[in-house]
Each structure stands twice: as structure tokens, then as C-alpha cells.
C-alpha positions in Angstrom: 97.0 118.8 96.0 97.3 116.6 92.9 95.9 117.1 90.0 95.7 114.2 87.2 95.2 114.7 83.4 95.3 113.4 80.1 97.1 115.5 77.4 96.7 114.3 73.9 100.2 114.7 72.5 100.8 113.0 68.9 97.3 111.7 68.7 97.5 109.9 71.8 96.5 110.6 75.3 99.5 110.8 77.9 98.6 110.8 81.3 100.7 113.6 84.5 100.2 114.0 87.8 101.1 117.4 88.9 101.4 117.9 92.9 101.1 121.3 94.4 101.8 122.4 97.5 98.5 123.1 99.9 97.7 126.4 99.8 99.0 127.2 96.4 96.6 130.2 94.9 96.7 130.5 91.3 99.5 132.9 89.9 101.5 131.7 92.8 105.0 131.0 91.6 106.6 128.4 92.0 109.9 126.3 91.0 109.0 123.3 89.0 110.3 120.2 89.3 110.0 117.3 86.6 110.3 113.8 87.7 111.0 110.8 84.6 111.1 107.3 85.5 113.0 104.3 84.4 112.7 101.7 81.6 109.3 100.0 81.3 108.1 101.6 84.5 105.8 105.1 85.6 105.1 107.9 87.3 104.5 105.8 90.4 108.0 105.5 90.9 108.3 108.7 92.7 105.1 108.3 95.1 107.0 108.5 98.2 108.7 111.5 96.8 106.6 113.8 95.5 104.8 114.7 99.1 108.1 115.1 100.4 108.9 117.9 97.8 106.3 119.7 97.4 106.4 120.6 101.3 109.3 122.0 100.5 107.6 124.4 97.8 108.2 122.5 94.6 105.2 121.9 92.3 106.3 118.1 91.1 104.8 117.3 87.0 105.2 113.4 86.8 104.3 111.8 83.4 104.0 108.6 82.2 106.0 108.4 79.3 104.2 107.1 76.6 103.1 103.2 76.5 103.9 103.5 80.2 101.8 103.2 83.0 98.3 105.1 82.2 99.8 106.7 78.8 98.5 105.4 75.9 100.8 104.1 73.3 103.3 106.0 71.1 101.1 105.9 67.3 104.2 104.9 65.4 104.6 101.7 67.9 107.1 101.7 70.9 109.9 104.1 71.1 113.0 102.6 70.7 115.0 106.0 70.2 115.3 108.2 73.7 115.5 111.3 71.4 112.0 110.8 70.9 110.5 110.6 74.2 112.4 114.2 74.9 110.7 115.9 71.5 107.4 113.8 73.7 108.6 115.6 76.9 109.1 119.0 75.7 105.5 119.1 73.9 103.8 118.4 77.3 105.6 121.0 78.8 104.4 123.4 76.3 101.1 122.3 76.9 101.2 123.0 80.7 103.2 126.2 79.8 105.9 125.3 82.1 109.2 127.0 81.3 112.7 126.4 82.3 111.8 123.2 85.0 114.2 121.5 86.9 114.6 117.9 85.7 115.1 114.8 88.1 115.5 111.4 86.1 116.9 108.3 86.9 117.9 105.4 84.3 116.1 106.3 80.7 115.0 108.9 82.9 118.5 110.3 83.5 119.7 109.6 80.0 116.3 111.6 79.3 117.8 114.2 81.9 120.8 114.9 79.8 119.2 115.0 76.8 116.9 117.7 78.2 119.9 119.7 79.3 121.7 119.7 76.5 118.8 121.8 73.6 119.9 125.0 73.9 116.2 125.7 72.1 114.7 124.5 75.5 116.7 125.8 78.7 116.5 124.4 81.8 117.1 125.5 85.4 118.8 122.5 86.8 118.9 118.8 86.1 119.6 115.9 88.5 120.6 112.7 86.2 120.7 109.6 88.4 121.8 106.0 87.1 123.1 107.2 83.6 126.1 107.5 81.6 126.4 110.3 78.7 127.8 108.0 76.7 125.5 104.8 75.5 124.2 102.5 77.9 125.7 99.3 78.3 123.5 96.9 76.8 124.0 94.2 74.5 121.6 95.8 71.1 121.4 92.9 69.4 120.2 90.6 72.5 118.1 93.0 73.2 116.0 92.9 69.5 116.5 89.0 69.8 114.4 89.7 73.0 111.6 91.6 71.6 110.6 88.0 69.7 109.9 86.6 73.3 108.8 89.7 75.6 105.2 87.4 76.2 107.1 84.3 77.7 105.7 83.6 81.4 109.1 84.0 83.3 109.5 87.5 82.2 107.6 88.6 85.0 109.6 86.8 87.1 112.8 87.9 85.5 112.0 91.3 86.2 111.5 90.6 89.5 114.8 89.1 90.4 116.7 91.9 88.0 115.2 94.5 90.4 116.7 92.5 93.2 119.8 92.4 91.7 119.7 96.5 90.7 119.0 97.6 93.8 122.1 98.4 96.4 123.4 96.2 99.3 121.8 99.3 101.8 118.2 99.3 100.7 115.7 96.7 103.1 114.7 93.5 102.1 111.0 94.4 102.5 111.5 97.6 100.5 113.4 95.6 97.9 111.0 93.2 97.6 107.9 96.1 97.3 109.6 97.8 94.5 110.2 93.7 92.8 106.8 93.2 92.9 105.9 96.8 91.6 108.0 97.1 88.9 107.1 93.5 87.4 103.6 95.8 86.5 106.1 96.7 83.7 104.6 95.9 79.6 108.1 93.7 78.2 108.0 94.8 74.9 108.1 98.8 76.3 110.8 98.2 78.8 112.9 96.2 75.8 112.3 99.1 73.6 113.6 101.5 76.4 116.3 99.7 76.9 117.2 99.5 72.6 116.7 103.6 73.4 119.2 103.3 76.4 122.1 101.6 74.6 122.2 103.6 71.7 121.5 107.5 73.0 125.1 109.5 73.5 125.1 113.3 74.5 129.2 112.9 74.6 129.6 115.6 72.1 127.0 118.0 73.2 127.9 118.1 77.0 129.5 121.6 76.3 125.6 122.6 75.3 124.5 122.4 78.5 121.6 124.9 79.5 121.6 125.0 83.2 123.5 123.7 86.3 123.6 119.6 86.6 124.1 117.1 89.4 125.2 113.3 87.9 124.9 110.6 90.9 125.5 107.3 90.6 125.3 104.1 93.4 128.4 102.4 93.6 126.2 99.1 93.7 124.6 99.9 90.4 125.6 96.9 87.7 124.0 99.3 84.6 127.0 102.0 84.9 130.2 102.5 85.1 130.1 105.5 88.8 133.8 106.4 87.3 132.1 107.3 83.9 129.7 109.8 85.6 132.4 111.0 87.1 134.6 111.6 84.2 131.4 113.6 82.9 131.4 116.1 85.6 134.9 116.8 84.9 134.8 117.1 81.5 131.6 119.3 81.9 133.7 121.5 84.7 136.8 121.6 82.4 134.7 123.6 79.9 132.6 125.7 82.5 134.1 125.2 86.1 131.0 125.0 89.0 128.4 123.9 86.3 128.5 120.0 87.1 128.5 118.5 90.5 129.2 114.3 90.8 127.9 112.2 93.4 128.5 108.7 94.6 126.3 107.2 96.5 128.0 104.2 98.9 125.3 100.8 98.6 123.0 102.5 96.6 122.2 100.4 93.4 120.3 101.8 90.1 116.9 102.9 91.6 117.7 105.5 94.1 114.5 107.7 95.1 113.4 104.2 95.6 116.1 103.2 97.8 117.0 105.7 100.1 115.2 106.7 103.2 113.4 110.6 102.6 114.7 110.7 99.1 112.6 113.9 99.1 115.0 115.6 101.9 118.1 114.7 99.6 117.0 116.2 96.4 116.1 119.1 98.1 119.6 119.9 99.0 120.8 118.6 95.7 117.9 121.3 94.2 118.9 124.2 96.9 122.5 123.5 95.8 121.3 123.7 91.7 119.8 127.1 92.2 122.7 129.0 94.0 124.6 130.8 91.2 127.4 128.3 89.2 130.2 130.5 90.4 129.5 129.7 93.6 129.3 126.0 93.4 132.1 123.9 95.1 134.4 122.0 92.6 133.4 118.4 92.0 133.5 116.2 95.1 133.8 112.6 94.7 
């Protein structure tokens, strides 16, 4: 079942999707699972995911972070600071009442992960950050502002396009690549330039001993936004403070965009969930 709605949050409407598993009765309870998307894009990222999960009994909340697909814009004008899209995130949860969610993000939406896990006012259960560093994102600031003077030129579209070919790992098909090309150039420029000034400057370095639940970091070893040995170093440096409590995976030809890449991303973030919700102590040491 999927339910769509419009929450006003800030005095502006953001849209969700919230996908439950037929045959849910109300009270049921179940785990849930939050899904954040990348720069510039939406919710419609995970399509071909959420079905997938909530077979496996997860109820799946997918916003559209705000100025993104069917949200309405931030009031203050787009949000260039990442910090702000989590004080966004955590409102619509207490809207929904949802407590203590898993968190799956990739991108903005990872960096978005980390932030999440790390405000020890808001605990999580688990987190899953894909395609992001804790550290700030390596992108070139003041190009970027230079950039927001040009977002309406014609070839952005088209530059969008061809960076989402060049993002995506040597093992995704052509066909597939060329789908989630034409889907992402939906994308508004001067939002996914503001995500990306939010990208380069957000750093959870120092508050990665803060960390409220369990965590997974994954990176694709074809991804040209991060540094996979960087995400690594994270997990260690998480697991030299509390041993089990980060996990690290590499994921061979994947590139930046992987529930979009990989075949039933569904069935693998199921395990990596299952794997969230055993007890830390008896999670395996990193793997690499």
C-alpha cells in the first residue's frame, strides 16, 4: 500500500510517500525504514526499491526533501547547509510520530545519514550511508557559487545527463544508465548546486564518537565523488571507539548511485538491515 501526503513543515508543504506492506492492520508494528535521495533529485529514486522492502516487512517513508521533486520550496530560499535539511527531516518525523527509524541515504542523502546518526537528542536504530565521506565532500565551493549565476543555461540539462553517465559504475547496463540519465536531468539546477555547496562543506569528523545506533558506510569503487579508502578509514575509527558498531563495504564497479545500479537493491539492504539489527557485540569486525 502507499500512501502520499503533504506535511506543511516551516510554512511549506513537503511531500512523503510512505509504503506499507499489504495486509498491515493499524497498530501493527513495524521497523521503519527512511530512504533520502541525492543532490537535486527525489523520492523517485528508490521506486524500484521500496516494493522490494516492504515484502520483507519494512514500512519505507520517502520524502522529497524540500525544493525537490513535489516539495515545495525551503521559505528562506534553497538550502545550501545539509544541517538544515536534517532539523527538516527530523520535524517530519515527528509529525508521522515515527521514532528511532532506520536510515538509508546515498550522496546528500548519506551525508544526511550521518548527520542523522550522530544527535544523540534523536536516536536511531540503524543507518546505511552510501556514497559519502564524514569529512566534507570534495567539491570545488567557490565553482560551485560561480555556478549558481548560470544554473538556467540550456546545456545544463545535458550536463547532467552525461555527469550521471560518468557516476555510475562500469557494472550497471547501458539501458539502465541511460534511464536513470534521462531521469535525473528532471533535476531544478539551482537546488542540486545548492546541495552540492551543502555537500562540500558538512563534516561529522568530530562527532563520529556520537553515534546513536549501528552503521553500515558503502562505497563503489567506481564512484569519482569519494575517496572508498576514506569510508573506510571511518569505520575504523568508529570501531576503534566502540568495536562492532560500524561495518564498511566496497562495492566492485559500482559508481555513486547504488540502489539505482544494482540488480534487487531491495534484497541487499535487507541483509545489510538484518545485519543492523543483530546486537553490536555480535557484529563481525570490519570487512573490506
Amino acid at each position: 500500500m502507499i500512501e502520499a501526503r503533504y506535511l506543511d513543515i516551516d510554512s511549506a508543504l513537503g511531500f512523503v510517500e510512505i509504503h506499507t506492506p499489504e495486509g498491515t492492520l493499524p497498530g501493527d508494528k513495524l521497523p521503519t525504514l527512511l530512504c533520502l535521495h541525492t543532490a537535486g533529485q527525489s523520492g523517485v529514486q528508490w521506486r524500484r526499491v521500496c516494493g522490494g522492502l516492504t515484502a520483507r516487512g519494512y514500512r519505507v517513508v520517502v520524502p522529497d526533501l524540500p525544493g525537490h521533486g513535489r516539495s515545495e520550496p525551503a521559505m528562506p530560499g534553497p538550502v545550501t547547509d545539509l544541517v538544515a535539511y536534517g532539523d527538516w527531516l527530523g520535524k517530519l518525523l515527528d509529525i508521522l510520530d515515527i521514532e528511532k527509524p532506520y536510515v538509508l541515504g546515498c550522496s546528500i542523502g548519506g551525508k544526511l545519514t550521518l548527520e542523522m546518526a550522530t544527535r544523540p537528542d534523536r536516536p536511531l536504530s540503524g543507518a546505511i550511508a552510501m556514497a559519502a565521506e564524514a569529512g566534507p565532500g570534495r567539491v570545488g565551493l567557490s565553482g560551485l557559487r560561480r555556478e549558481l549565476e548560470d544554473v538556467a543555461g540550456p546545456s545544463r540539462a545535458e550536463r547532467t545527463y552525461l555527469g550521471t553517465l560518468a557516476s555510475v559504475g562500469r557494472a550497471m547496463d547501458p539501458a539502465a544508465a541511460h534511464l536513470a540519465g534521462l531521469m535525473h536531468k528532471r533535476e531544478d539546477p539551482e537546488i542540486s548546486s545548492s546541495d552540492l555547496l551543502g555537500w562540500g562543506g558538512h563534516d561529522v569528523r568530530d562527532r563520529l564518537t556520537d553515534l546513536t545506533c549501528p552503521i553500515h558506510l558503502v562505497a563503489g569503487t567506481d564512484d569519482p565523488w569519494i575517496d572508498a579508502d576514506a569510508v573506510g578509514e571511518a569505520a575504523d575509527q568508529i570501531n576503534a571507539s566502540t568495536p562492532g558498531r560500524a561495518r564498511f563495504s566496497r562495492l566492485e564497479a559500482v559508481g555513486h548511485y547504488p540502489m539505482e545500479e544494482i540488480d534487487d537493491f531491495a534484497g541487499v539492504a535487507a541483509r545489510w538491515l538484518a545485519d543492523l539489527r543483530r546486537p553490536v557485540q555480535e557484529h563481525a569486525a570490519v570487512t573490506r
